[in-house]
C-alpha positions in Angstrom: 37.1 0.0 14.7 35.2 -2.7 17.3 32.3 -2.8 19.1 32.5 -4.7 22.6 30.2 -6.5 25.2 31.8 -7.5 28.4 29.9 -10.6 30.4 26.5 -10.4 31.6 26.2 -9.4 35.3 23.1 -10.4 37.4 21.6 -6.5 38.6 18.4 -6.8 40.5 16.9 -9.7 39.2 18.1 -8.9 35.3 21.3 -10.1 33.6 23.0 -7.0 31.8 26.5 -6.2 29.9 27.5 -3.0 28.5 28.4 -2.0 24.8 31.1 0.0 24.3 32.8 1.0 20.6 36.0 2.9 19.9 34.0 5.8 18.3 30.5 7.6 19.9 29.3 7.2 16.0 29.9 3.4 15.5 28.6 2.5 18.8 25.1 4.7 18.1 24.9 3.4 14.5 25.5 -0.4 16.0 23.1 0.0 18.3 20.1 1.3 16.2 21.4 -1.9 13.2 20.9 -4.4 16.5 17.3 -2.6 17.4 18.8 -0.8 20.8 16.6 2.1 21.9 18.7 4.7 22.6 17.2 5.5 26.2 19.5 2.3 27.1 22.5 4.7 25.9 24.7 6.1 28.7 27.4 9.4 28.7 28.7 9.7 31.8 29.5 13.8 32.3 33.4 13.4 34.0 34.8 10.3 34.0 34.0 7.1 32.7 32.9 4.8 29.7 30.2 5.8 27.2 28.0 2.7 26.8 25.1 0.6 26.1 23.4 -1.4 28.8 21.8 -4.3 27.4 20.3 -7.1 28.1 20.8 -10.9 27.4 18.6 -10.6 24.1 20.5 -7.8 22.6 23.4 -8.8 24.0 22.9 -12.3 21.6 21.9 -9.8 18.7 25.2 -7.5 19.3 27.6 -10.9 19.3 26.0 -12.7 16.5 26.1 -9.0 14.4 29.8 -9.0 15.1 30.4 -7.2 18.9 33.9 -8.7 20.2 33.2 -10.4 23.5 36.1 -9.5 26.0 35.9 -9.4 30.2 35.2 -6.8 32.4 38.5 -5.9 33.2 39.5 -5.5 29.3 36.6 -3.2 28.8 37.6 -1.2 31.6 41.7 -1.1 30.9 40.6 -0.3 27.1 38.4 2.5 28.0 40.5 3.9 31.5 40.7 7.5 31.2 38.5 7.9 28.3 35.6 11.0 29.0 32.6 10.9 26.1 34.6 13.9 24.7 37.5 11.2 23.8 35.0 9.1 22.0 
């Protein structure tokens, strides 16, 4: 199992990427090992890719911990279709 970042996007002033992990439980346990708070986790309720926003600093801490760097469109093709119940 992997954890992933995609590329950091400029959002209102802020860069942020998202986290995303091929189980809910690795990407939780990631998180807290990387010092994440968990307010920063989000489960969208139909459709869509349970994640992590983070910023550039915990972005660095997720990479250098061993988070697989891939685009934008990977995460989304890897995680199409997925609901949180999937995870």
């Amino acid at each position: 199992m992997s954890i992933y970042v995609d590329p950091e996007k400029l959002i209102k002033g802020q860069y942020w990427c998202h986290m995303s992990a091929d189980s809910l439980a690795e990407l939780h346990a990631f998180a807290e090992q990387i010092g994440v708070k968990k307010c920063w986790f989000h489960n969208p309720k139909r459709r869509g890719m349970p994640h992590y926003d983070l910023g550039t600093d915990a972005r660095k801490r997720a990479v250098a911990a061993g988070a697989v760097e891939i685009t934008a469109r990977e995460m989304v093709d890897k995680f199409r279709g997925q609901t949180s119940l999937d995870l």
